[in-house]
N, CA, C, O and CB atoms as a CASP TS submission, in Angstrom:
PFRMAT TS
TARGET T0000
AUTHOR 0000-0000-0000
METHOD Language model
MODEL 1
PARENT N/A
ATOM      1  N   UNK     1      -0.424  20.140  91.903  1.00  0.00           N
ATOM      2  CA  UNK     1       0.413  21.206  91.348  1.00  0.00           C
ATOM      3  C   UNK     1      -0.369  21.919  90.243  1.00  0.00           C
ATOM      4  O   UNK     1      -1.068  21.405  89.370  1.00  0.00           O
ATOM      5  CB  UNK     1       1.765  20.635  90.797  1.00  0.00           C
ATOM      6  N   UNK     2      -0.082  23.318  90.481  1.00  0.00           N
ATOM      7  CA  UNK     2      -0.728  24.041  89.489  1.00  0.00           C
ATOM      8  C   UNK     2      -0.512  23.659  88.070  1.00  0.00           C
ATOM      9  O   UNK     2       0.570  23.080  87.979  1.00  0.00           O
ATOM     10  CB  UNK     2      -0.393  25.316  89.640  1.00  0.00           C
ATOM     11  N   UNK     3      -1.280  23.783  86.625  1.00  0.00           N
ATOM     12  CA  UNK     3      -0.579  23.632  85.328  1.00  0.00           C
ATOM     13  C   UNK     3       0.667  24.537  84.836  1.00  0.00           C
ATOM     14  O   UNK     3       1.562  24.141  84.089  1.00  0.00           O
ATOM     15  CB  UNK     3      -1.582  23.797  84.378  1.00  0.00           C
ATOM     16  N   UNK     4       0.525  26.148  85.538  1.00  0.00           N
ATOM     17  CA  UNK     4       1.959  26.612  85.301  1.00  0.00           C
ATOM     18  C   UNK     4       3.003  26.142  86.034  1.00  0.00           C
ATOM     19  O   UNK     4       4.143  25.998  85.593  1.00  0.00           O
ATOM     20  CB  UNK     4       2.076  27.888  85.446  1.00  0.00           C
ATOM     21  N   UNK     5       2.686  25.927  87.018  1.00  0.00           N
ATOM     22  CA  UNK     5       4.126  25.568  87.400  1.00  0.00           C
ATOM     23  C   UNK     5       4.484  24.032  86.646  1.00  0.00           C
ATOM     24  O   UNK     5       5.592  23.881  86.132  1.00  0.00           O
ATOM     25  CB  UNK     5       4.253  25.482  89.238  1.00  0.00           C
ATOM     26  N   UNK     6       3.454  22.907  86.623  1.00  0.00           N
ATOM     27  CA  UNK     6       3.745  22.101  85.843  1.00  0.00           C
ATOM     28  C   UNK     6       4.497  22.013  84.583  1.00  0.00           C
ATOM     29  O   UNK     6       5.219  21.070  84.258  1.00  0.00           O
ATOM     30  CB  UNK     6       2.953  21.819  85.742  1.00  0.00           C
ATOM     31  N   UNK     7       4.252  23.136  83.865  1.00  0.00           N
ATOM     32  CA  UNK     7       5.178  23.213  82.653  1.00  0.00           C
ATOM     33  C   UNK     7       6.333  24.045  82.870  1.00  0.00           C
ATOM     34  O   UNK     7       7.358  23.673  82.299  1.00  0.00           O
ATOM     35  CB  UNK     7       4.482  23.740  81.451  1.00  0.00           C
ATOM     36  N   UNK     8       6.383  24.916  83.455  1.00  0.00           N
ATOM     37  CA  UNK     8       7.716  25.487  84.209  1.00  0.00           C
ATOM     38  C   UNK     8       8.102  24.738  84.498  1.00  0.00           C
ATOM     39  O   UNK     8       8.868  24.371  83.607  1.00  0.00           O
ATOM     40  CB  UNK     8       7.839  26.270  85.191  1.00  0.00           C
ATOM     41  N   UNK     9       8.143  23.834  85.610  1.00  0.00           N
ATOM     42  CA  UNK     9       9.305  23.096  86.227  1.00  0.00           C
ATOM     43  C   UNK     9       9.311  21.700  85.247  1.00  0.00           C
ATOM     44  O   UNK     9      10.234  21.010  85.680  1.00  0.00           O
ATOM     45  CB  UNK     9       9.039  22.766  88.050  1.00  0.00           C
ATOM     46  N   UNK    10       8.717  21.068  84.208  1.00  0.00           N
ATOM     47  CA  UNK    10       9.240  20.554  82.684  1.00  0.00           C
ATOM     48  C   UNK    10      10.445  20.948  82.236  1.00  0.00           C
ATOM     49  O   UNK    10      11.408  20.225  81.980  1.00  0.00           O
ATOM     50  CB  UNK    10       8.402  20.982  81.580  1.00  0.00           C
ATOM     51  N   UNK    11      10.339  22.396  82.128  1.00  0.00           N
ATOM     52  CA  UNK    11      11.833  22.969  81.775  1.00  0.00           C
ATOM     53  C   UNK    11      12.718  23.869  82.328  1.00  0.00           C
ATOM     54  O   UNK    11      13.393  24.807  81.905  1.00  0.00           O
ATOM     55  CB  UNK    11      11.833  23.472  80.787  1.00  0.00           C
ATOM     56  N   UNK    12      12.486  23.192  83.662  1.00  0.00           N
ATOM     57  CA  UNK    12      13.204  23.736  84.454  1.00  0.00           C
ATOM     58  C   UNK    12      13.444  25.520  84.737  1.00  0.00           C
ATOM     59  O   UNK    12      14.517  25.987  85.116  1.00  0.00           O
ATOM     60  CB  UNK    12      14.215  23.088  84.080  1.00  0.00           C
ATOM     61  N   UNK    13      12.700  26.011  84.570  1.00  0.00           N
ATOM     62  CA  UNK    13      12.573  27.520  84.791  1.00  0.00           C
ATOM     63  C   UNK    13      12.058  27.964  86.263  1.00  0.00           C
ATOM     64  O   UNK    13      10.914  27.579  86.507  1.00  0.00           O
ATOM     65  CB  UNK    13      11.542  28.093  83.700  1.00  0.00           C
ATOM     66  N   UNK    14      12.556  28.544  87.064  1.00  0.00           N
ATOM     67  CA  UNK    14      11.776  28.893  87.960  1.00  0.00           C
ATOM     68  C   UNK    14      10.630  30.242  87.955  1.00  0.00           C
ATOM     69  O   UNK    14      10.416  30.827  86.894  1.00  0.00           O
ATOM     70  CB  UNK    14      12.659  28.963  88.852  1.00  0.00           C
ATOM     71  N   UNK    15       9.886  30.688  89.316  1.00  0.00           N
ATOM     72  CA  UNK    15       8.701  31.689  89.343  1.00  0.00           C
ATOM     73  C   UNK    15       9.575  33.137  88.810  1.00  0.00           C
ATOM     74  O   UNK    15       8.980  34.015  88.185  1.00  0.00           O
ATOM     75  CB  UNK    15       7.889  31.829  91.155  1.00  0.00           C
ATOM     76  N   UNK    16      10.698  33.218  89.069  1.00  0.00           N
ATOM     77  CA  UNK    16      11.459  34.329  88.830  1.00  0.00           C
ATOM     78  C   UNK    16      12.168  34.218  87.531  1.00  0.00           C
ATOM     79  O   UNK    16      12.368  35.347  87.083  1.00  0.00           O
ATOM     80  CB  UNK    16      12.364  34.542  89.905  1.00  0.00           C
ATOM     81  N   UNK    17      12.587  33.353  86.817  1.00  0.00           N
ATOM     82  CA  UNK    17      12.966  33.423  85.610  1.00  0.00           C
ATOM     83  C   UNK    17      11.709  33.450  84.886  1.00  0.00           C
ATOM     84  O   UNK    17      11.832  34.486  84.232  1.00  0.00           O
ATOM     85  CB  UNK    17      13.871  32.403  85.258  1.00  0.00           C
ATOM     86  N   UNK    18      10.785  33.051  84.647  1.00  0.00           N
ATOM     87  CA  UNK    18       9.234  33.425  84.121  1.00  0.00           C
ATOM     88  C   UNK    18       8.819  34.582  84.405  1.00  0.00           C
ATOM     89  O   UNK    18       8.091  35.075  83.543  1.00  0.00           O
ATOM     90  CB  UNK    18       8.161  32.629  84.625  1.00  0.00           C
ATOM     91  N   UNK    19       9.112  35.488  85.727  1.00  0.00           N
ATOM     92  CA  UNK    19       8.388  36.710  85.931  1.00  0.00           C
ATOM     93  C   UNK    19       9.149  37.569  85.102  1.00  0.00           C
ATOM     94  O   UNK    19       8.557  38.467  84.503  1.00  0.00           O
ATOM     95  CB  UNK    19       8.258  37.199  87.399  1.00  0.00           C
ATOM     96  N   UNK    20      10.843  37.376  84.930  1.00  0.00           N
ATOM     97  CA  UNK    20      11.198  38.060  84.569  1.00  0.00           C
ATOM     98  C   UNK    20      11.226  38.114  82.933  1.00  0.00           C
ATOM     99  O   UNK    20      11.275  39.148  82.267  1.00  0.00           O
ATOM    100  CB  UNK    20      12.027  38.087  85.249  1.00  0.00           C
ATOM    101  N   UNK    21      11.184  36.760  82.426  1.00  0.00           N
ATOM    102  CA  UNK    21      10.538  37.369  81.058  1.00  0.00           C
ATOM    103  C   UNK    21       9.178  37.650  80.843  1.00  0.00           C
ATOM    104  O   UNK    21       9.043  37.750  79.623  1.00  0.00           O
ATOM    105  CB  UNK    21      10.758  36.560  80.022  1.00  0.00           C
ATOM    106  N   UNK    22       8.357  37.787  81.273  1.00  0.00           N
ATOM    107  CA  UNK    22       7.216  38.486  81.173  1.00  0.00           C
ATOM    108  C   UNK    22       7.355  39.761  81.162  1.00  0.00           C
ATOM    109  O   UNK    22       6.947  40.436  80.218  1.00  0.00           O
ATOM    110  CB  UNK    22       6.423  38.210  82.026  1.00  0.00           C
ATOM    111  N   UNK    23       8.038  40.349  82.362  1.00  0.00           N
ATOM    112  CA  UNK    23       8.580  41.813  82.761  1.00  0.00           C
ATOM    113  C   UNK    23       7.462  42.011  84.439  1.00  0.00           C
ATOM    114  O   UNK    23       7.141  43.162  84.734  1.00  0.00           O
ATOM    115  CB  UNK    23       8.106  43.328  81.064  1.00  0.00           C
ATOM    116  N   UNK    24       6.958  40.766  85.425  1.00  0.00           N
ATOM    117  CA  UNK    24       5.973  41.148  85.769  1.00  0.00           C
ATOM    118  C   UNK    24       7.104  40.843  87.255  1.00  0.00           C
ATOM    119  O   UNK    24       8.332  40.757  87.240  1.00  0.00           O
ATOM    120  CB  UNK    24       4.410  40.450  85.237  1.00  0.00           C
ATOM    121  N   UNK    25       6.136  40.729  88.471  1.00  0.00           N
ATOM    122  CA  UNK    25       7.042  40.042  89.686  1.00  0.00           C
ATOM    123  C   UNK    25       6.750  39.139  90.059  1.00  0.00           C
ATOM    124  O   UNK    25       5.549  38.868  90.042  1.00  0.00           O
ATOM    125  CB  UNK    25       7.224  40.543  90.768  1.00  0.00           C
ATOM    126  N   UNK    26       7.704  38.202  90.590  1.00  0.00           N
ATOM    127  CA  UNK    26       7.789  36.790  90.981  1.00  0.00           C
ATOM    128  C   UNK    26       6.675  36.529  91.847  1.00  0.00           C
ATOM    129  O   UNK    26       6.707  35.371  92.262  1.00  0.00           O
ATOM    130  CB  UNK    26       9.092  36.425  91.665  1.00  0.00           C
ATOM    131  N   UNK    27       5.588  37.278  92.312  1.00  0.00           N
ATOM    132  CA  UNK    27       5.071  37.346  93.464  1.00  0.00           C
ATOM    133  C   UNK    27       3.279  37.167  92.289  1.00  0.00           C
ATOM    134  O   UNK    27       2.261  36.544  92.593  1.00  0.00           O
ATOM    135  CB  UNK    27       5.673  39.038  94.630  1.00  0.00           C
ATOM    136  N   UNK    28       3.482  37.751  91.371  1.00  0.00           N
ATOM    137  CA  UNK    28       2.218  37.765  90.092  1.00  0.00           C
ATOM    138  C   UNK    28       2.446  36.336  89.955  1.00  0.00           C
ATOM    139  O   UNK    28       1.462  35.788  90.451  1.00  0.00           O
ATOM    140  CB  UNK    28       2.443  38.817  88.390  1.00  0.00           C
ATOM    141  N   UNK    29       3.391  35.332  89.456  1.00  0.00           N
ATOM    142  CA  UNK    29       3.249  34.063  89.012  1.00  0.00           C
ATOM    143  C   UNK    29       2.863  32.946  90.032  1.00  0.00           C
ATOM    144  O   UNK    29       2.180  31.973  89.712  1.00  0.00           O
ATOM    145  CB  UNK    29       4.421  33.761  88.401  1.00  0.00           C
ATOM    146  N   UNK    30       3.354  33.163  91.284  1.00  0.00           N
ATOM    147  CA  UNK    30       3.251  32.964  92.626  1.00  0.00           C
ATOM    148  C   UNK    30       1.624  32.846  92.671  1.00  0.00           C
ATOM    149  O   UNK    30       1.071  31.749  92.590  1.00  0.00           O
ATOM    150  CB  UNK    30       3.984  34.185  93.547  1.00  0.00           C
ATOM    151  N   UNK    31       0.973  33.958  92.794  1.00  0.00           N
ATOM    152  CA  UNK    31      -0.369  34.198  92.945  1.00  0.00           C
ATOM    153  C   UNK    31      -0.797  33.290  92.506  1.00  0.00           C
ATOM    154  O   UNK    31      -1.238  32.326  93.131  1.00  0.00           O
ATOM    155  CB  UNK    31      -0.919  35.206  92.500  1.00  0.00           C
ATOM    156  N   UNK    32      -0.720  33.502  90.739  1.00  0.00           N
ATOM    157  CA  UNK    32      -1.396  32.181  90.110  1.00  0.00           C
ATOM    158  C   UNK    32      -1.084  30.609  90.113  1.00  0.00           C
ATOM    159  O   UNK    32      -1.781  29.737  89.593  1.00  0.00           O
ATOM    160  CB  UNK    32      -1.370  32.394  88.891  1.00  0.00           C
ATOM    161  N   UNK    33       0.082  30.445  90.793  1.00  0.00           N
ATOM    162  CA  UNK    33       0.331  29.340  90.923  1.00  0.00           C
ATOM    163  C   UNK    33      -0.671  28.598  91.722  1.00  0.00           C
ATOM    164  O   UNK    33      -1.450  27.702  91.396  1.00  0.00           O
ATOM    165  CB  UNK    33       1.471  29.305  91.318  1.00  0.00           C
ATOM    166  N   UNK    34      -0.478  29.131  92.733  1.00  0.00           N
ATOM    167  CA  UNK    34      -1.075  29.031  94.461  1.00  0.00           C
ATOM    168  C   UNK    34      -3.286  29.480  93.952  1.00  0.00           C
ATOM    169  O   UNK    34      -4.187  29.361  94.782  1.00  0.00           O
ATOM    170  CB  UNK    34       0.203  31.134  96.004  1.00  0.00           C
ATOM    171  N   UNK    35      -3.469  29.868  92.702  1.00  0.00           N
ATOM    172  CA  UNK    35      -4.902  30.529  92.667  1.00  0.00           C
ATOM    173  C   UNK    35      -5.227  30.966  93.507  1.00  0.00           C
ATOM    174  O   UNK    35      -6.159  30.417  94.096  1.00  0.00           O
ATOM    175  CB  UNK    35      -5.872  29.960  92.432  1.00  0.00           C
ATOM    176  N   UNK    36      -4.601  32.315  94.101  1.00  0.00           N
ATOM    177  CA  UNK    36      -4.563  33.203  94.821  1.00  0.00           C
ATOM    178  C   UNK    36      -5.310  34.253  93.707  1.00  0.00           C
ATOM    179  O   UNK    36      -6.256  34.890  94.169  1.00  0.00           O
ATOM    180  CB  UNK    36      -3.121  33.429  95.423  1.00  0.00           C
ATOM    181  N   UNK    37      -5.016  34.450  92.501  1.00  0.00           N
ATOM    182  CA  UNK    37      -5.451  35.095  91.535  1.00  0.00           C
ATOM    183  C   UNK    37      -5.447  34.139  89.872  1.00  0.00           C
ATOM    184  O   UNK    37      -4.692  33.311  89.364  1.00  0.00           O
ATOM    185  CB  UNK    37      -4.537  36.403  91.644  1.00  0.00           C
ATOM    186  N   UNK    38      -6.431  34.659  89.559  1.00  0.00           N
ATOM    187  CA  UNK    38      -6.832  34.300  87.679  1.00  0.00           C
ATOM    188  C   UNK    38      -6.629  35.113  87.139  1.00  0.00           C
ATOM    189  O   UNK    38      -7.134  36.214  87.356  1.00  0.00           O
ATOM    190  CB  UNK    38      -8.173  34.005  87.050  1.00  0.00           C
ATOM    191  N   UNK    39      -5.686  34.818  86.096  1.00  0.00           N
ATOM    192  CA  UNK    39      -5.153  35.701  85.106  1.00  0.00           C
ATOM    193  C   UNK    39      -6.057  35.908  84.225  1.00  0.00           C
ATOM    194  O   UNK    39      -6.973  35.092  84.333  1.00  0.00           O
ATOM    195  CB  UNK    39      -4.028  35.296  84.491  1.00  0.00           C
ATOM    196  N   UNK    40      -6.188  36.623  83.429  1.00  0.00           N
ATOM    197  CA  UNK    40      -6.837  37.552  82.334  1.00  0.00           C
ATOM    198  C   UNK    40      -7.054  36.607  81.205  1.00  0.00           C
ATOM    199  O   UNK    40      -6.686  35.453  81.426  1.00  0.00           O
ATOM    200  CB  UNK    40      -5.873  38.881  81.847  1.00  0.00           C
ATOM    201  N   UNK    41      -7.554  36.848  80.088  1.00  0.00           N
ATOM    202  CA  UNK    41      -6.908  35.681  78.682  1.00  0.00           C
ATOM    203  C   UNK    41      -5.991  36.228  78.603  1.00  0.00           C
ATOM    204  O   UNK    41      -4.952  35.683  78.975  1.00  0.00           O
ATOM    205  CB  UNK    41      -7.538  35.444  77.096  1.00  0.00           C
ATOM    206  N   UNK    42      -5.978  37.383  78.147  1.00  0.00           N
ATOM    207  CA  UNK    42      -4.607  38.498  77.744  1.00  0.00           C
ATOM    208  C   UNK    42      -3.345  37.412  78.335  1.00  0.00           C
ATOM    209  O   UNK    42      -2.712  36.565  77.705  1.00  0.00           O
ATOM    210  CB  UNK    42      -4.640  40.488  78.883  1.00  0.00           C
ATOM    211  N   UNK    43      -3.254  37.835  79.910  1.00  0.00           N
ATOM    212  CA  UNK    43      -2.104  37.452  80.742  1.00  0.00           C
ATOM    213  C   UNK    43      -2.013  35.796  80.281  1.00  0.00           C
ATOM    214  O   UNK    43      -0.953  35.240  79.991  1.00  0.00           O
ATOM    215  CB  UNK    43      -2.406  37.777  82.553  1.00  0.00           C
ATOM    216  N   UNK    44      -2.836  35.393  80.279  1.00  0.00           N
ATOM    217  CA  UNK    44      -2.396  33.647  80.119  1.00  0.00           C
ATOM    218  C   UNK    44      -1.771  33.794  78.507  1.00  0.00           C
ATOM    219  O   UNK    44      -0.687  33.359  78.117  1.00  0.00           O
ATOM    220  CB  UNK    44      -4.138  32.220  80.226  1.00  0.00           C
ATOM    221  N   UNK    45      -2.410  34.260  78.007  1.00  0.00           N
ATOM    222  CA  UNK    45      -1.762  34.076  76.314  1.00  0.00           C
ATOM    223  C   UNK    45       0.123  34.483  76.873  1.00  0.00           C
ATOM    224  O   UNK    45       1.196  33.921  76.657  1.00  0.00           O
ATOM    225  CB  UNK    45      -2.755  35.821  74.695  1.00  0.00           C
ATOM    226  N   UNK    46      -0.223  35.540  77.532  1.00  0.00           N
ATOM    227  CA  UNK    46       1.201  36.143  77.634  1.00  0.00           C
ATOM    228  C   UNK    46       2.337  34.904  78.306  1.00  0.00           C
ATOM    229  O   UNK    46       3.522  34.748  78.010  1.00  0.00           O
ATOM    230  CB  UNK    46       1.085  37.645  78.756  1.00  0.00           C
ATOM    231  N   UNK    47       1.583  34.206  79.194  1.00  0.00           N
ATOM    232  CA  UNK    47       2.173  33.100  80.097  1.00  0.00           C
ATOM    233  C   UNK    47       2.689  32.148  79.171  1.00  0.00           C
ATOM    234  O   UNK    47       3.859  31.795  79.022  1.00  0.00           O
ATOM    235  CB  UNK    47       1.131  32.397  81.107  1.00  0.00           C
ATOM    236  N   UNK    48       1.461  31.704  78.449  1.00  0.00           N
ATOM    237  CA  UNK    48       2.022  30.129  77.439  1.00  0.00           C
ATOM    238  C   UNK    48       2.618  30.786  76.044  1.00  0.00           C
ATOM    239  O   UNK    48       2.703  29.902  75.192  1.00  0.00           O
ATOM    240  CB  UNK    48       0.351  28.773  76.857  1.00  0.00           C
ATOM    241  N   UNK    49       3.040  32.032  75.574  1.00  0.00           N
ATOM    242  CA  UNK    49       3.868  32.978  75.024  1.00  0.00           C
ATOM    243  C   UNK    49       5.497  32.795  76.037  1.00  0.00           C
ATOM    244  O   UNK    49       6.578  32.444  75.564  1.00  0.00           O
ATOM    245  CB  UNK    49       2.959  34.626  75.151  1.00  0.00           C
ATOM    246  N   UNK    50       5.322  33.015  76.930  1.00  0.00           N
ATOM    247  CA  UNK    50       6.282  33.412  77.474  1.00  0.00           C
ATOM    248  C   UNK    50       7.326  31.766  77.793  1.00  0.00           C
ATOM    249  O   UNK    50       8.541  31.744  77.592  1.00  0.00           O
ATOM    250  CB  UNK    50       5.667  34.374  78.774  1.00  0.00           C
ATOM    251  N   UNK    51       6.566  30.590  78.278  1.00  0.00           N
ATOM    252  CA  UNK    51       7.345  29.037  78.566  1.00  0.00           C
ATOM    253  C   UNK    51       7.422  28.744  77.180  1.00  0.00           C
ATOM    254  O   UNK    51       8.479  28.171  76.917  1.00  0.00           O
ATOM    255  CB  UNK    51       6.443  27.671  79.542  1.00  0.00           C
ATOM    256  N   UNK    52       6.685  28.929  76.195  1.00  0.00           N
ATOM    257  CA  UNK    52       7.368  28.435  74.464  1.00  0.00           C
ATOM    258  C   UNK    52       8.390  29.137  74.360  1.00  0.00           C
ATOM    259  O   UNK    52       9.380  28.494  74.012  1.00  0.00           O
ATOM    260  CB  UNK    52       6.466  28.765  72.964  1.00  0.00           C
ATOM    261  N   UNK    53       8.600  30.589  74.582  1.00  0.00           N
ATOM    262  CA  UNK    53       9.850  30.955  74.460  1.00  0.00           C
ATOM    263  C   UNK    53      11.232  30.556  74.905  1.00  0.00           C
ATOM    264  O   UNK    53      12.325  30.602  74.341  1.00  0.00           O
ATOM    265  CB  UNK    53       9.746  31.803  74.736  1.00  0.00           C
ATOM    266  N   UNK    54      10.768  30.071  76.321  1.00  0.00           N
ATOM    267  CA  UNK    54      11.741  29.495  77.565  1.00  0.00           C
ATOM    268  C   UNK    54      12.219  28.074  76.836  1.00  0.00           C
ATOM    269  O   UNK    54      13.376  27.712  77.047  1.00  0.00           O
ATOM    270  CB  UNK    54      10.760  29.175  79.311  1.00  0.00           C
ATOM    271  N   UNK    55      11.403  27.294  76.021  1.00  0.00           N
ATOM    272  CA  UNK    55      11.581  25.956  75.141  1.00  0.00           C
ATOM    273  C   UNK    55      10.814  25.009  75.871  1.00  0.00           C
ATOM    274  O   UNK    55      11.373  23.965  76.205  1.00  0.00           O
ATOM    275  CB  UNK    55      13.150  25.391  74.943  1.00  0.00           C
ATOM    276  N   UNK    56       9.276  25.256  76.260  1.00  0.00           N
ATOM    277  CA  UNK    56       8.104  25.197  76.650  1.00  0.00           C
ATOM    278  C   UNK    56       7.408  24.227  75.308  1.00  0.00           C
ATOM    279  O   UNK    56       7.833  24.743  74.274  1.00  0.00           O
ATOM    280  CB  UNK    56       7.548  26.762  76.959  1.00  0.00           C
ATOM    281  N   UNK    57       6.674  23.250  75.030  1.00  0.00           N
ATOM    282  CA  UNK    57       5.882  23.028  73.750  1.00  0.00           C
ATOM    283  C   UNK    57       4.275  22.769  75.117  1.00  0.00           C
ATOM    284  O   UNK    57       3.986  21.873  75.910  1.00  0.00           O
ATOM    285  CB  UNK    57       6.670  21.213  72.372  1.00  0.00           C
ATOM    286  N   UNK    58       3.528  24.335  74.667  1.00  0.00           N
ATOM    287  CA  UNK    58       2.633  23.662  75.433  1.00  0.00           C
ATOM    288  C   UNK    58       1.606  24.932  74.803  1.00  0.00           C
ATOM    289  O   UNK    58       1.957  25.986  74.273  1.00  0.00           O
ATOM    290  CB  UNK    58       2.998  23.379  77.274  1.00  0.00           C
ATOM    291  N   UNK    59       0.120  24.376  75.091  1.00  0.00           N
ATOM    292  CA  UNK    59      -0.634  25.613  74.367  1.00  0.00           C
ATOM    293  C   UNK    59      -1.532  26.180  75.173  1.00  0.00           C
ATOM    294  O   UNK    59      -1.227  25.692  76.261  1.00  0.00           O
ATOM    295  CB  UNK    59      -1.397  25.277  73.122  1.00  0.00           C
ATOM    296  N   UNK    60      -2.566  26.989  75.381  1.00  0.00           N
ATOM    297  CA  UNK    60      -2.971  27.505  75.856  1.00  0.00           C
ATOM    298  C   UNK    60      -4.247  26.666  76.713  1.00  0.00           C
ATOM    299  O   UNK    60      -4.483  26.870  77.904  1.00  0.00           O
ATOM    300  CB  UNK    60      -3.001  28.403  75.082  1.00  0.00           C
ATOM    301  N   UNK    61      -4.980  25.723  75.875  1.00  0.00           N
ATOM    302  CA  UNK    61      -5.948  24.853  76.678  1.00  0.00           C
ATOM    303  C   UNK    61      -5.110  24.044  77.123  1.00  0.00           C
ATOM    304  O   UNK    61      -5.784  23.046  77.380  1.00  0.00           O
ATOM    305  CB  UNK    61      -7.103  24.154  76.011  1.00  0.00           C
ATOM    306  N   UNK    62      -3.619  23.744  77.490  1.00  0.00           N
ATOM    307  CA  UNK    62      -3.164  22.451  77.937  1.00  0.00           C
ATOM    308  C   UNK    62      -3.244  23.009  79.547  1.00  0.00           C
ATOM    309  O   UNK    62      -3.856  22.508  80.490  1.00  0.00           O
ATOM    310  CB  UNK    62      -1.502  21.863  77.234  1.00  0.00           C
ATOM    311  N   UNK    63      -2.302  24.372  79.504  1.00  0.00           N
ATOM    312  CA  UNK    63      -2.294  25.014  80.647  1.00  0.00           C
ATOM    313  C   UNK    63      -3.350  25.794  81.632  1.00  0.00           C
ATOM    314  O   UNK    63      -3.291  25.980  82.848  1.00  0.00           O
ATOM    315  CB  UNK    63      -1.568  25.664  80.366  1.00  0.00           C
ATOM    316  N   UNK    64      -4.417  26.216  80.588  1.00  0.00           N
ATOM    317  CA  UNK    64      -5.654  26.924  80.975  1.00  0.00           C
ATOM    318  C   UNK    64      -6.785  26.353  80.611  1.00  0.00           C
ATOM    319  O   UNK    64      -7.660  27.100  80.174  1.00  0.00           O
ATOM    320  CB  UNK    64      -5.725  28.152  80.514  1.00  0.00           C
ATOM    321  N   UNK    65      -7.016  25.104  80.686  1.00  0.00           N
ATOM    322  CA  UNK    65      -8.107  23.930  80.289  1.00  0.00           C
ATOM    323  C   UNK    65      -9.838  25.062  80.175  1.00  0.00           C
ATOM    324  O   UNK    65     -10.216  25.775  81.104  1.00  0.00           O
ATOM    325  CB  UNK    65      -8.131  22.323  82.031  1.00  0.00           C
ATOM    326  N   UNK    66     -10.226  24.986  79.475  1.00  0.00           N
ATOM    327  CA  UNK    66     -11.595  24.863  79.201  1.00  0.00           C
ATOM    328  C   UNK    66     -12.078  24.547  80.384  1.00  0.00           C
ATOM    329  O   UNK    66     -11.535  23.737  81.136  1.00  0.00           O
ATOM    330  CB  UNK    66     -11.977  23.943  78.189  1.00  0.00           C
ATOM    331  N   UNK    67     -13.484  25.369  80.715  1.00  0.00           N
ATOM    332  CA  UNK    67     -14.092  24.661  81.495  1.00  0.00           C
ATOM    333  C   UNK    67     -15.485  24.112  80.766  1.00  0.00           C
ATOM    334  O   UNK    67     -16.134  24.667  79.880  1.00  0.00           O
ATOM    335  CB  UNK    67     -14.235  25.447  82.713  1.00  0.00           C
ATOM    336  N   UNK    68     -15.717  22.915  81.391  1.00  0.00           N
ATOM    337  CA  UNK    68     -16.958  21.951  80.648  1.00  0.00           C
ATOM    338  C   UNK    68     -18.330  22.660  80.796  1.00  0.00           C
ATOM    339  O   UNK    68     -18.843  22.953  81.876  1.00  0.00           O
ATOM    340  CB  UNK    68     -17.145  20.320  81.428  1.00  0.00           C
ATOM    341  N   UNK    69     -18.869  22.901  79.537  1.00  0.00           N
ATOM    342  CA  UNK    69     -19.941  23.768  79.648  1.00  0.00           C
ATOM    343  C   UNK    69     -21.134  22.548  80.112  1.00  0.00           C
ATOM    344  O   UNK    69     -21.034  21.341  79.894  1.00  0.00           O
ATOM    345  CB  UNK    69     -20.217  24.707  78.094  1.00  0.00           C
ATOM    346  N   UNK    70     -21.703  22.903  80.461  1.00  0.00           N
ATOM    347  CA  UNK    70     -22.738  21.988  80.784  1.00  0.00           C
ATOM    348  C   UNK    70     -24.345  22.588  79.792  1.00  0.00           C
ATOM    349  O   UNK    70     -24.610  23.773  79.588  1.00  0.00           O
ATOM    350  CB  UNK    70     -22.873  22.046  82.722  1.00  0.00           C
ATOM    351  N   UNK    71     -24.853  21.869  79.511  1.00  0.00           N
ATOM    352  CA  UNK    71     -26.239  22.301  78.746  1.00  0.00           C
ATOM    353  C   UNK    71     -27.184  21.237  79.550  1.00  0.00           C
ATOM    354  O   UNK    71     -26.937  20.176  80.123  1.00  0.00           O
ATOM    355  CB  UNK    71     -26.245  22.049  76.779  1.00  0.00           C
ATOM    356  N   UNK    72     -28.185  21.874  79.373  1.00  0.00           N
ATOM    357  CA  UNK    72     -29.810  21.625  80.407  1.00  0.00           C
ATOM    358  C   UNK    72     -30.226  21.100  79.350  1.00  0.00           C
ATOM    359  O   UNK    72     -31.370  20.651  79.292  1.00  0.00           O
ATOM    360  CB  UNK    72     -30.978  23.019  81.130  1.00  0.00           C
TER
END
């Protein structure tokens, strides 16, 4: 399971109660669920903005993890 939907369905919100407080369509959260598409930083800030509002406690690397840099 994706990490958004992971914390969405924590508190019980569905793809359409999230799209709609964003203001975006159920079919945008969908995408990213499924990584059909990668959101922006912008859009993710807006995402883990948007499930704290819903009564979400989650932050931005929980949902959009870092990726491990590797050094040579």
């Amino acid at each position: 399971m994706n990490l958004i939907a992971e914390q969405r369905n924590k508190i019980s919100v569905s793809q359409a109660m999230l799209a709609s407080k964003l203001g975006w369509s159920q079919s945008r959260i969908a995408n990213y669920e499924t990584l059909k598409r990668t959101p922006s930083l912008t859009a993710s800030r807006e995402i883990i903005s948007a499930l704290n509002e819903l009564g979400c406690d989650c932050s931005l690397d929980e949902v959009f993890p870092p990726s491990e840099i590797k050094t040579a």
